[in-house]
C-alpha positions as CSV (number, residue, x, y, z in Angstrom):
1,X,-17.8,15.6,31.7
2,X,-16.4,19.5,32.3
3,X,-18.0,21.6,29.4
4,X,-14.6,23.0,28.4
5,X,-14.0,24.5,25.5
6,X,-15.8,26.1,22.1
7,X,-19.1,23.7,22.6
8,X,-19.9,25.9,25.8
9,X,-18.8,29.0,24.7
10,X,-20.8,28.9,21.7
11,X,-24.2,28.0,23.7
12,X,-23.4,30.8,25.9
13,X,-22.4,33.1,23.2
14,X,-26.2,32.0,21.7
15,X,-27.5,32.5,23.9
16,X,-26.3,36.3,24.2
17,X,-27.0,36.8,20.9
18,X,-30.6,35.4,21.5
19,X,-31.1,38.1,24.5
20,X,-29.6,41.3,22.7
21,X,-31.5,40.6,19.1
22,X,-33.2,42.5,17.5
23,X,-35.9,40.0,16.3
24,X,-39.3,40.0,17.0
25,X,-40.4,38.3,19.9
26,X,-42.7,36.3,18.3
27,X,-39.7,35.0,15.8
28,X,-37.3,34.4,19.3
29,X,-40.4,32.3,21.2
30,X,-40.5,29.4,18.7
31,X,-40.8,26.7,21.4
32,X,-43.9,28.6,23.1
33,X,-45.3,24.5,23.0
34,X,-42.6,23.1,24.2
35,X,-42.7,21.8,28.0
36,X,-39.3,20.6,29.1
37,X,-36.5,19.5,32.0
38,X,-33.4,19.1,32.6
39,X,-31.2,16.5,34.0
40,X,-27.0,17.6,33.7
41,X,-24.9,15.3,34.3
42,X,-21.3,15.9,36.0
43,X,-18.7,15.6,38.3
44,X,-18.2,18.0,41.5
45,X,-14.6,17.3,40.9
46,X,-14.5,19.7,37.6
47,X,-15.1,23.4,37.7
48,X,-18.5,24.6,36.6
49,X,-20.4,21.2,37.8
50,X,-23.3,20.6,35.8
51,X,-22.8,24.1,33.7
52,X,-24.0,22.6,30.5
53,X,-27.1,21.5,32.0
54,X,-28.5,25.2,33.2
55,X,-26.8,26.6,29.6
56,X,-29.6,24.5,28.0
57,X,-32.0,24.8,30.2
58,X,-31.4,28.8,29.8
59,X,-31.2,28.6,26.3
60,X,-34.7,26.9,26.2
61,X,-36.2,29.3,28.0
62,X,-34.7,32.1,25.9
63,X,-36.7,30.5,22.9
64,X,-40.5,30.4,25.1
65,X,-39.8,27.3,25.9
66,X,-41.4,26.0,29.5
67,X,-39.6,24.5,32.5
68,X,-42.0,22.4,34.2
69,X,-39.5,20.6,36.8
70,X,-36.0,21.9,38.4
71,X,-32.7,21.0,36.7
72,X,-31.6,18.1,38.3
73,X,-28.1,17.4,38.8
74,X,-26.5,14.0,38.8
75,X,-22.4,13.5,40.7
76,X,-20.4,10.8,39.0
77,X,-19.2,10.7,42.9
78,X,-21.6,10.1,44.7
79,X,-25.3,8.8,44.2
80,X,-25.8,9.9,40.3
81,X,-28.2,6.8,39.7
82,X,-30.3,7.9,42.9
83,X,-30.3,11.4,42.2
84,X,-31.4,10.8,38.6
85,X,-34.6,8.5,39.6
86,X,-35.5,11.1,42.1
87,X,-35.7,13.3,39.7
88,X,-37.4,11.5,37.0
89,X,-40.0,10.7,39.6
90,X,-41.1,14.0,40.3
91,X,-40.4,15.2,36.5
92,X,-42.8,12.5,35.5
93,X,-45.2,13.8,38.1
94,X,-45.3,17.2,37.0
95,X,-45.6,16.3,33.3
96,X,-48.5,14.1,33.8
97,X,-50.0,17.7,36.0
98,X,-48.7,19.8,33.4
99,X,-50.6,17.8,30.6
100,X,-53.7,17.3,32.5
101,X,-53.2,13.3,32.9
102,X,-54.1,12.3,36.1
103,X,-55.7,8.5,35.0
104,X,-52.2,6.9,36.2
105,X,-51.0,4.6,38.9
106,X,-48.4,6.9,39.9
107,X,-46.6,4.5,41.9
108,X,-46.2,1.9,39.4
109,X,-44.9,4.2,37.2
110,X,-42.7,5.8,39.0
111,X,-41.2,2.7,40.5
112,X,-40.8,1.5,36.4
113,X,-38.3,4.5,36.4
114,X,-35.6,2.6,37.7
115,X,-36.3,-0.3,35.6
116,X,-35.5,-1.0,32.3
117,X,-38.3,-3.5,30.0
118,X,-34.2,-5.0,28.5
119,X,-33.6,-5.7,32.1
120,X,-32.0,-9.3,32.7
121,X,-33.7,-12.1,33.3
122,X,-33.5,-16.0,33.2
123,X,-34.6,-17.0,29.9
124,X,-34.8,-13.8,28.3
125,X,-31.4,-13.5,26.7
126,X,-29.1,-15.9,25.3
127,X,-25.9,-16.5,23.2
128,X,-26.6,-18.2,20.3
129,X,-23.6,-19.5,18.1
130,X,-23.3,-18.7,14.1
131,X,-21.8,-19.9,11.1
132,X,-20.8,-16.5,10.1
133,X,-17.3,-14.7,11.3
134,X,-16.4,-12.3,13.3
135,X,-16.6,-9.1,13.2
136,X,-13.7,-7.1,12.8
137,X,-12.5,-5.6,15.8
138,X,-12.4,-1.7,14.4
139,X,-15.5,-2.2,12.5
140,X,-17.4,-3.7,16.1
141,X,-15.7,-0.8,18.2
142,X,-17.1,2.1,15.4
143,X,-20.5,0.7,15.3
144,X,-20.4,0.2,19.5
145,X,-18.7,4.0,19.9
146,X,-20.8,5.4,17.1
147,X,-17.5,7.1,15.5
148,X,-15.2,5.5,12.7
149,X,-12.3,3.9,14.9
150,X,-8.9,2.7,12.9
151,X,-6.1,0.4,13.9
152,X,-2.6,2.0,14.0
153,X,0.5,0.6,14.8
154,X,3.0,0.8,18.2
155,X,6.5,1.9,17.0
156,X,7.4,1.9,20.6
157,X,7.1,2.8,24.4
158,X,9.7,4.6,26.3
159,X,9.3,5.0,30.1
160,X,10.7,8.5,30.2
161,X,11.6,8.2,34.3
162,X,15.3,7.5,35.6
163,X,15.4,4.2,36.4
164,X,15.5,5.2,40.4
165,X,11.9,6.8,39.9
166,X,8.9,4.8,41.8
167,X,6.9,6.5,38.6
168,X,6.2,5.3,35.0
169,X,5.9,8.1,32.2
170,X,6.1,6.4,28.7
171,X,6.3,8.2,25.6
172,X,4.1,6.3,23.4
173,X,5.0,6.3,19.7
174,X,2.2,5.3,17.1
175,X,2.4,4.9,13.3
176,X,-0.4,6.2,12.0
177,X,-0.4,4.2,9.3
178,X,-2.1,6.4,7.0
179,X,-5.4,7.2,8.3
180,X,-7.1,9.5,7.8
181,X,-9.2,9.4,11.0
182,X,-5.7,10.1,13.1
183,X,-4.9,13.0,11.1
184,X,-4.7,15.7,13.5
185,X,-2.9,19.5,15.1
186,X,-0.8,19.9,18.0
187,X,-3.6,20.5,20.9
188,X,-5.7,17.6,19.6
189,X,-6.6,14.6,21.3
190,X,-5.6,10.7,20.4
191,X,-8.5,8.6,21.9
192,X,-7.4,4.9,22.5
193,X,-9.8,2.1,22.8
194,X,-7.7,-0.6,24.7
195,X,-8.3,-3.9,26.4
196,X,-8.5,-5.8,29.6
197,X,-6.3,-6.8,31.2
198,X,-6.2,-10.9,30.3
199,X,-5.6,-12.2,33.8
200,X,-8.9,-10.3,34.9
201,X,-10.7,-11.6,31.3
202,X,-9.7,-15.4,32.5
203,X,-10.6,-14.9,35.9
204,X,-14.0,-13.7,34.8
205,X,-14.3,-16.2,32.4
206,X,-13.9,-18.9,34.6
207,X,-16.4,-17.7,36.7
208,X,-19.2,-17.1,34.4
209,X,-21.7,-20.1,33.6
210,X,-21.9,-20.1,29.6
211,X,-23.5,-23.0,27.2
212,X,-21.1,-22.0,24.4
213,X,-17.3,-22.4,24.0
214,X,-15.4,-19.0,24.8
215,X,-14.0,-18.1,21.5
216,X,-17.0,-19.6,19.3
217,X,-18.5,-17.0,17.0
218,X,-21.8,-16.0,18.9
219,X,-24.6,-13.1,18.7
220,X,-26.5,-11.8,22.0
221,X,-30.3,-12.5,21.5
222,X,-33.5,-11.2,23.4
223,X,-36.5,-12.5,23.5
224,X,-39.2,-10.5,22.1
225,X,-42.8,-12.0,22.4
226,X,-42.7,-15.2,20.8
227,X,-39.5,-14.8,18.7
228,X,-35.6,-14.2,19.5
229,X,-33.7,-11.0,17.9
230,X,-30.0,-9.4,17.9
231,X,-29.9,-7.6,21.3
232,X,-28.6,-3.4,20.6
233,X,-26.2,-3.9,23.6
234,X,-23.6,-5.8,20.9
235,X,-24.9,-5.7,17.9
236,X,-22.9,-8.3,16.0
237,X,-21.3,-11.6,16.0
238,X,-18.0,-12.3,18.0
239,X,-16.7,-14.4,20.5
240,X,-17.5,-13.9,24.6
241,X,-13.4,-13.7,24.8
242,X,-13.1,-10.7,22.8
243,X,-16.7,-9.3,24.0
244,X,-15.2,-9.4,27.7
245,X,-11.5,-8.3,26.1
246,X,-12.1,-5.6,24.1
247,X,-16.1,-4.0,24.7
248,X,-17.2,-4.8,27.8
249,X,-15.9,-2.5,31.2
250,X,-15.0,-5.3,33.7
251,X,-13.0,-3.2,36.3
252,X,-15.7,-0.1,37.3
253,X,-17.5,-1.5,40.2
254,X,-20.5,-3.2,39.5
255,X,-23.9,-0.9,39.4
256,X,-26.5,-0.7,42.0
257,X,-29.1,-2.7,39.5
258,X,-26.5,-5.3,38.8
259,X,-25.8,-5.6,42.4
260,X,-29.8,-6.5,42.7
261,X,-29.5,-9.1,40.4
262,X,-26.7,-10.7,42.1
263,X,-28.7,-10.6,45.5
264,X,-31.9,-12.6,43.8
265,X,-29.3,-15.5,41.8
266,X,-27.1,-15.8,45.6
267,X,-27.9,-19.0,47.3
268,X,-26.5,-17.5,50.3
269,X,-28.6,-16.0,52.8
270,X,-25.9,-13.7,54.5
271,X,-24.9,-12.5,50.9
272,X,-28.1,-12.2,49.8
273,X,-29.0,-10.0,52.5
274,X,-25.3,-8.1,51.9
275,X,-26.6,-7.0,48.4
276,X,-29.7,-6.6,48.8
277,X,-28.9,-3.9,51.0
278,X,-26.1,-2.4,48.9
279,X,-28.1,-2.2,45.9
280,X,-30.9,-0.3,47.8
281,X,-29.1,1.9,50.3
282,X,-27.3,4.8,48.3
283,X,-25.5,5.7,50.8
284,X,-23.9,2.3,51.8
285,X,-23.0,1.5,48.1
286,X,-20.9,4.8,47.7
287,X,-19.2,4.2,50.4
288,X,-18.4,0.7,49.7
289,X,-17.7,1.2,46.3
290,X,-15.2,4.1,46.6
291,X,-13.9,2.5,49.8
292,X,-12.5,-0.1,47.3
293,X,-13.3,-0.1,43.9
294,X,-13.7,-3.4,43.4
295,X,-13.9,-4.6,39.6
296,X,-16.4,-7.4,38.9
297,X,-14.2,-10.6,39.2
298,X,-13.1,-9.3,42.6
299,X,-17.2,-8.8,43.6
300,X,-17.8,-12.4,42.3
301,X,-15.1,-14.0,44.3
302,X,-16.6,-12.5,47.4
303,X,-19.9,-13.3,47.1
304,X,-19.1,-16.8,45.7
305,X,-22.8,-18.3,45.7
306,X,-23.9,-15.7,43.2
307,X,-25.2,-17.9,40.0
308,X,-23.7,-15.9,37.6
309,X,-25.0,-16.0,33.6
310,X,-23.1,-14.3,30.9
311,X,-26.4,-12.8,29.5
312,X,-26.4,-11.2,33.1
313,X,-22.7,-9.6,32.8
314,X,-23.4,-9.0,29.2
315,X,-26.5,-7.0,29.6
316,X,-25.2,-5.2,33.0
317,X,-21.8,-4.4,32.2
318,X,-21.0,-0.9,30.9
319,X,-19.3,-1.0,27.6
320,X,-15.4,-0.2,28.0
321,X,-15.2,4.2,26.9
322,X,-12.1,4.7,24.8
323,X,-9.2,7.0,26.8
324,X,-8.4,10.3,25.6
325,X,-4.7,11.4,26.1
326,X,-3.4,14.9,24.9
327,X,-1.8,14.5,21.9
328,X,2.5,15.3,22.5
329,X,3.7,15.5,18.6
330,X,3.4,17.5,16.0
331,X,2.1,16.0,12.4
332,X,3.8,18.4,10.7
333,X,7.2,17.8,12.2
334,X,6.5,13.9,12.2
335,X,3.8,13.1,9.4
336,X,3.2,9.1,9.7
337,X,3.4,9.3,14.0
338,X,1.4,10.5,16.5
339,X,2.6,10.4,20.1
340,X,1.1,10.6,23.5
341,X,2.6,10.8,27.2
342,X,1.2,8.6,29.5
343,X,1.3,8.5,33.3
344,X,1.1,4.8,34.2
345,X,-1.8,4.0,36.6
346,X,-1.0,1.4,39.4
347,X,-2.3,1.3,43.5
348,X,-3.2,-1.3,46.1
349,X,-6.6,-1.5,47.6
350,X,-6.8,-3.7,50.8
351,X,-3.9,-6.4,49.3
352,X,-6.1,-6.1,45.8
353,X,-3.8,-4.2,42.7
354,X,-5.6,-2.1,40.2
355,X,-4.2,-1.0,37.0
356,X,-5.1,2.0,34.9
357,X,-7.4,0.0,31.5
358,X,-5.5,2.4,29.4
359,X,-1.9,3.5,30.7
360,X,-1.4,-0.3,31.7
361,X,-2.3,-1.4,28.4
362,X,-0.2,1.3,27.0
363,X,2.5,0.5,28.8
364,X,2.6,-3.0,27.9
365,X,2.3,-2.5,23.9
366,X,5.5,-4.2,21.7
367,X,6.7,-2.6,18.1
368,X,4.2,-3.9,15.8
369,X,1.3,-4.0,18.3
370,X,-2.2,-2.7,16.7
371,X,-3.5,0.1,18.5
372,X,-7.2,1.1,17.6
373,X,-8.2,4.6,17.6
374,X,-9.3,8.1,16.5
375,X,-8.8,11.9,17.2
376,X,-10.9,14.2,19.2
377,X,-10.6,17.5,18.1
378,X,-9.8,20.2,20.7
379,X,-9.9,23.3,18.5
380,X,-10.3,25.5,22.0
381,X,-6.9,24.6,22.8
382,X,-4.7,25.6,19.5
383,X,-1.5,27.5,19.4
384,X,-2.7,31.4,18.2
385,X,-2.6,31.7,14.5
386,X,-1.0,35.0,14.3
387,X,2.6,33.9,15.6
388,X,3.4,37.0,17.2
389,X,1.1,36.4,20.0
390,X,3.5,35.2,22.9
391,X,2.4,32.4,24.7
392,X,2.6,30.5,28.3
393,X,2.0,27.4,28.9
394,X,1.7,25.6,32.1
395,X,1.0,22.2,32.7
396,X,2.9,19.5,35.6
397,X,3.9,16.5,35.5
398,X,2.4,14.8,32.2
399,X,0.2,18.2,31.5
400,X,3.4,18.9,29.5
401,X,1.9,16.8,27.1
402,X,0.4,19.5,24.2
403,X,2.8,21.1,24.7
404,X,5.5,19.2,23.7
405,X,3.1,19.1,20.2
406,X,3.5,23.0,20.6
407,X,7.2,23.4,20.9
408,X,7.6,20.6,17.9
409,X,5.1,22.5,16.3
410,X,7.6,26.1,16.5
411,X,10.2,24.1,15.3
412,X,8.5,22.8,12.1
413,X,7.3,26.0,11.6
414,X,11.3,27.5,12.2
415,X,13.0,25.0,9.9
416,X,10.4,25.8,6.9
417,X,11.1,29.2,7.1
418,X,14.3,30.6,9.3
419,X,13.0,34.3,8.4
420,X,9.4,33.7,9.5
421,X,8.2,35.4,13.3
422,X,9.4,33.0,16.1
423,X,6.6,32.3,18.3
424,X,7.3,33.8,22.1
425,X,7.0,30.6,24.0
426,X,7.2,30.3,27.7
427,X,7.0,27.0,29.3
428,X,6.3,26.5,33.1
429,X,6.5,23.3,34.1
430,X,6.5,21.4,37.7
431,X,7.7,18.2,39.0
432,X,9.0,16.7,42.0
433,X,12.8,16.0,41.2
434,X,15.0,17.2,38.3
435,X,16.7,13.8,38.3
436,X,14.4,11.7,38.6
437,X,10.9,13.4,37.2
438,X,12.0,16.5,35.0
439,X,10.6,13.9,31.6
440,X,11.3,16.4,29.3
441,X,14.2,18.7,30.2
442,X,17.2,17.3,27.9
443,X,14.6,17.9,24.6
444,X,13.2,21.4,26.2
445,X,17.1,22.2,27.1
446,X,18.0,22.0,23.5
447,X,15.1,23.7,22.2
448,X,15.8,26.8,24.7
449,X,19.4,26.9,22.8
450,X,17.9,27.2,19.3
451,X,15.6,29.9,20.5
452,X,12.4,27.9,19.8
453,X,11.6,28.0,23.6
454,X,11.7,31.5,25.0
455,X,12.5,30.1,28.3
456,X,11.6,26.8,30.6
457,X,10.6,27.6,34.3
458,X,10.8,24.4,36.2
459,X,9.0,23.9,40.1
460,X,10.6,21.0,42.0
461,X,8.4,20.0,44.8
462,X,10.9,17.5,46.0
463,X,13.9,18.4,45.4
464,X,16.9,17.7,47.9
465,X,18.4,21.0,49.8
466,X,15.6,23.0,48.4
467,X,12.2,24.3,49.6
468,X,9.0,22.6,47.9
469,X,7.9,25.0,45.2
470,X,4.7,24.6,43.0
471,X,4.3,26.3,39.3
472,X,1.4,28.7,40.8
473,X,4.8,30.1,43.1
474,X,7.1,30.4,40.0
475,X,4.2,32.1,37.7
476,X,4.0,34.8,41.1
477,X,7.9,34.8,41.3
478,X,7.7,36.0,37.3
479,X,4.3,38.6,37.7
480,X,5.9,41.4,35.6
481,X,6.2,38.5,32.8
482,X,3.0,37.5,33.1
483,X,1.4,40.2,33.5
484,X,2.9,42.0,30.8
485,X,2.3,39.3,28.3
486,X,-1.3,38.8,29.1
487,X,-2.3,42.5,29.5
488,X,-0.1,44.5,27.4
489,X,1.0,41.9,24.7
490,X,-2.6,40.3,24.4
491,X,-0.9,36.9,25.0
492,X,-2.2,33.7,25.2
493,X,-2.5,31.2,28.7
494,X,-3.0,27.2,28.5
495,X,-2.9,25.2,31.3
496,X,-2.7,21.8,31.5
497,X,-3.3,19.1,34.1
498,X,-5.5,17.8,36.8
499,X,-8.7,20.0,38.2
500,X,-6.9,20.9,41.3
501,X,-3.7,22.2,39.6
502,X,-6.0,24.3,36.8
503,X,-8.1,25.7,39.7
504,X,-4.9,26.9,41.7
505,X,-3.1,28.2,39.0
506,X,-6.3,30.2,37.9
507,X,-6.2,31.7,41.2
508,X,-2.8,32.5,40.7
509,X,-3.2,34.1,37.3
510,X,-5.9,36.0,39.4
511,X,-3.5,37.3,42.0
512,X,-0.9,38.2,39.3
513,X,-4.0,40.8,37.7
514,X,-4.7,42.4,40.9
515,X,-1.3,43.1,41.7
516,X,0.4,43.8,38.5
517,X,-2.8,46.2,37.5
518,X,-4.2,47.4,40.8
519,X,-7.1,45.6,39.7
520,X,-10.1,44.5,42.2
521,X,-10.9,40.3,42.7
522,X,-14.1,40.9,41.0
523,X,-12.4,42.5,38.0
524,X,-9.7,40.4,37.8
525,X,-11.9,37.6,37.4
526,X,-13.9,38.9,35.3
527,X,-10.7,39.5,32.8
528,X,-10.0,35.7,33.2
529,X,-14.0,35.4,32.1
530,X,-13.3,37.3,29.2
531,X,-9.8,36.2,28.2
532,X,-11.9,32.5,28.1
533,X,-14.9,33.9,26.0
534,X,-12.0,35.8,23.7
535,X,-10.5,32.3,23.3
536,X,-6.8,33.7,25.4
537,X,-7.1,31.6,28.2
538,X,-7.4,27.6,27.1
539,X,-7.6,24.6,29.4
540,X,-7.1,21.1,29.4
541,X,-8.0,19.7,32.6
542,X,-8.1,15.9,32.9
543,X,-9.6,15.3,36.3
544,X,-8.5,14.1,39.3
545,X,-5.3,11.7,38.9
546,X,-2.5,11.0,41.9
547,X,-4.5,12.6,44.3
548,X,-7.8,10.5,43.5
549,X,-8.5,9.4,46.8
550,X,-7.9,13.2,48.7
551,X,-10.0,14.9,46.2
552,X,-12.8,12.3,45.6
553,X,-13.0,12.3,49.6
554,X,-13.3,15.8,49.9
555,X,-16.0,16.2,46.5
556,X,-18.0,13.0,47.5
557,X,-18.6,14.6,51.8
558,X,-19.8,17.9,49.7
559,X,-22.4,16.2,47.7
560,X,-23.4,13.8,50.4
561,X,-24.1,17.5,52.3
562,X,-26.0,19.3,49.5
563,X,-28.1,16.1,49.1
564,X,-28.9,16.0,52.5
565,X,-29.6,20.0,52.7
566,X,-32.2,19.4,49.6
567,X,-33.8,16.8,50.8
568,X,-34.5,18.6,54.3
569,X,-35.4,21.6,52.5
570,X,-37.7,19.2,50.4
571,X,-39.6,17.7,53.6
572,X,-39.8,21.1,55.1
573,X,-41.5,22.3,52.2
574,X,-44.1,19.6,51.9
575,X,-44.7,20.0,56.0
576,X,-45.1,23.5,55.4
């Protein structure tokens, strides 16, 4: 994940602090001992890929720490599993040099990398039923997700689109129904742990070969030596429906490893031989696996000779990550709800549709409906607390989402107390129609009248007898504004949205500094810099969305080049 935010800031601020004190060095070199490496892992589709990784590895090395092995650096996108044994490999290799410990078969070792001892197979897992009940579905989701996780209620969804819109947008109102845990500030972040879809749980069902009825209560055993105990990967009793329902991630494609253990229970030659080789050529499996994104039921039906046991799934399957969604209300203004804005996820790959886990679930939820979840705090990304300190905020599409918790925010803040400072609050917002796609404009039209909104600058990128224009243009259109309020009024800048929209408008707000201060490139961006370190510039970016395939495309051919390049370099070097 991006290392946005105060988590970063505060290792890099540390780290300063480390370098510039005035301690002894024998007090700053407290890990003289201490041998270490690094292994970051990322996505070349964020800003700052791998950051966090090379922050620690700096801050190790601040304290006398040792780096024995290069940071390695693993790309959601393309080949992370490879990249990571490669590097394990030769981390494990210099550790056993650095230490002096050369009695090893380095080959078997290395080759155990990739392995796991937990790794399926026949006869060493099973699903054994039990008298006792189930566990509760928030109480198996905290201990799974390490993190107390609540069950709320759906008040109700409301697609916010015109009716003539090929979009979906739904406001999604929940009642919070008195927990603590969703107690939160406008800027924070609801995380939602939904469920699978049930026509893909059936499907998957039906395919699987299981000795136990689907909805008996059951715990997943290993077998350890010559006895049988609870396996870690669910750690309590349930049924396989609501294991494949509500824990287990059935719609990522399926993992290299799991792909290997398909290819040795296929009866098939020809699909044998198929995943054989996409399990053991990186290269081929990204490609297939972006190419189409097939889930796990859709896998199965094509390589229909694959003997597929539960305990296999179970044990392969990646558990299903809650969804984190920008939090769009304001407690204060509504004290029992929290609501989120969500951009419903739908495409077509080769005749096959997939649906967003989260948005589709989302979008399907009636009144009443339990929702589980949680907050994730995003304290990098709160309105100023001195209310005098104007603000702009710029977020597309459904990166108006905090923001509408900001502007309900104002107005709590207004209707307590009509004589307290109105915030300065300037909204620039972009999307392709004002008919069909402008999701908030009637509630931000109203809010402009009662002063609460400075003023609302709307992009339409689609709009009939008009030019396309982008948010980056209107924020150059309005430089003296922006400039003024950043410079001059010490303002504050958030942007939300996807990692290409964040980038551009950074740019943007780059541009706007030169001109509006005769200031360099270099110093301009190294006021953005500081305005992130002084906590003025906040971002939310939420990764690639609409433009998935474009951008994924365009990261995945970079890392495929940069792996190439380092592996060159890396033969060159040992030829040399």
């Amino acid at each position: 994940m991006p290392m946005q935010g105060s988590f970063q800031d505060g290792l890099e601020a540390m780290i300063a602090e480390t370098a510039s004190s005035s301690l002894s060095t024998e007090s700053l070199e407290i890990l003289t001992n201490v041998r270490f490496a690094v292994f970051g892992l990322g996505s070349r589709a964020y800003p700052n890929f791998c950051s966090f990784a090379h922050i620690v590895k700096r801050l190790l090395k601040s304290l006398g720490g040792e780096e024995i092995h290069e940071t390695g650096e693993g790309d959601e996108l393309c080949g992370q599993e490879s990249s990571f044994n490669e590097w394990a490999a030769g981390a494990f290799k210099a550790a056993c040099d650095s230490f002096g410990i050369y009695d090893v078969d380095m080959k078997a070792a290395i080759s155990s990398i990739a392995s796991s001892a937990k790794d399926w197979k026949k006869g060493l897992f099973k699903l054994s039923k039990t008298p006792v009940g189930n566990e509760s579905i928030p109480e198996a989701l905290s201990k799974l997700h390490r993190k107390k996780v609540v069950p709320a209620k759906c008040i109700s969804v409301q697609n916010l689109q015109s009716s003539q819109s090929d979009r979906v947008t739904n406001l999604v109102k929940i009642d919070r129904c008195g927990h603590d845990e969703i107690m939160y500030k406008a800027g924070d972040h609801l995380s939602v742990y939904p469920t699978n879809e049930k026509v893909l749980v059936d499907a998957l069902l039906d395919r699987v070969i299981c000795d136990v009825g689907y909805d008996d209560c059951v715990t997943m055993e290993i077998k350890e030596v010559d006895k049988w105990v609870q396996s870690n990967k669910i750690p309590f009793v349930t049924t396989l429906r609501q294991m494949i329902t509500s824990y287990l991630d059935i719609t990522s494609p399926p993992s290299p490893k799991l792909l290997a253990v398909f290819s040795e229970e296929a009866t098939n030659e020809e699909e044998k031989n198929e995943l054989e080789l996409l399990s053991t050529d990186n290269d081929k499996y990204e490609d297939w696996s972006h190419a189409n994104y097939p889930n796990i039921v859709e896998v199965l039906e094509k390589f229909k000779s694959v003997a597929c046991d539960v305990t296999m799934l179970i044990n392969h399957l990646p558990l299903l990550n809650p969804r984190h969604y920008s939090i769009s209300s304001s407690q204060d203004l509504h004290p029992s709800e929290v609501h989120v804005t969500v951009a419903l996820v739908s495409y077509e790959i080769k005749g096959n549709t997939h649906n967003g886990v989260c948005s589709y679930y989302l979008s399907n939820l009636k009144p009443n409906d339990v929702v589980y979840c949680n907050i994730r705090k995003a304290s990098s990304f709160y309105l100023p607390t001195d209310r005098s300190s104007p603000v702009i905020m710029i977020g597309p599409g459904t990166g108006i989402a905090p923001f509408r918790s900001f502007w309900q925010q104002a107005l709590f803040e207004h209707t307590e107390n009509k004589d307290s400072v109105k915030r300065d609050m300037t909204l620039y917002f972009g999307c392709r129609n004002s008919k069909h796609d402008d999701i908030y404009a009637k509630e931000t039209t109203e809010l402009v009248n009662q002063k609460i909104l400075s003023s609302v600058r709307t992009a339409y990128s689609r709009e009939e007898n008009l030019p396309k224009t982008y948010v980056q243009q209107i924020l150059h259109q309005d430089m003296e504004k922006v400039g003024e309020t950043i410079l001059d009024k010490q303002g504050h800048v958030y942007v939300c949205g996807d990692v290409t929209m964040a980038s551009d408008v950074s740019k943007m707000i780059t541009k706007i500094l030169q001109e509006y201060a005769a200031l360099s490139d270099e110093e301009a961006k190294q006021f953005i810099s500081e305005l992130r370190t002084s906590k003025r510039y906040h971002e939310d970016i939420f990764g690639v969305t609409l433009k998935v395939k474009e951008v994924t495309e365009k990261v995945r051919k970079g890392s495929k080049r940069l792996r190439k390049q380092k592996t060159l370099t890396k033969q060159l070097t040992l030829n040399s």
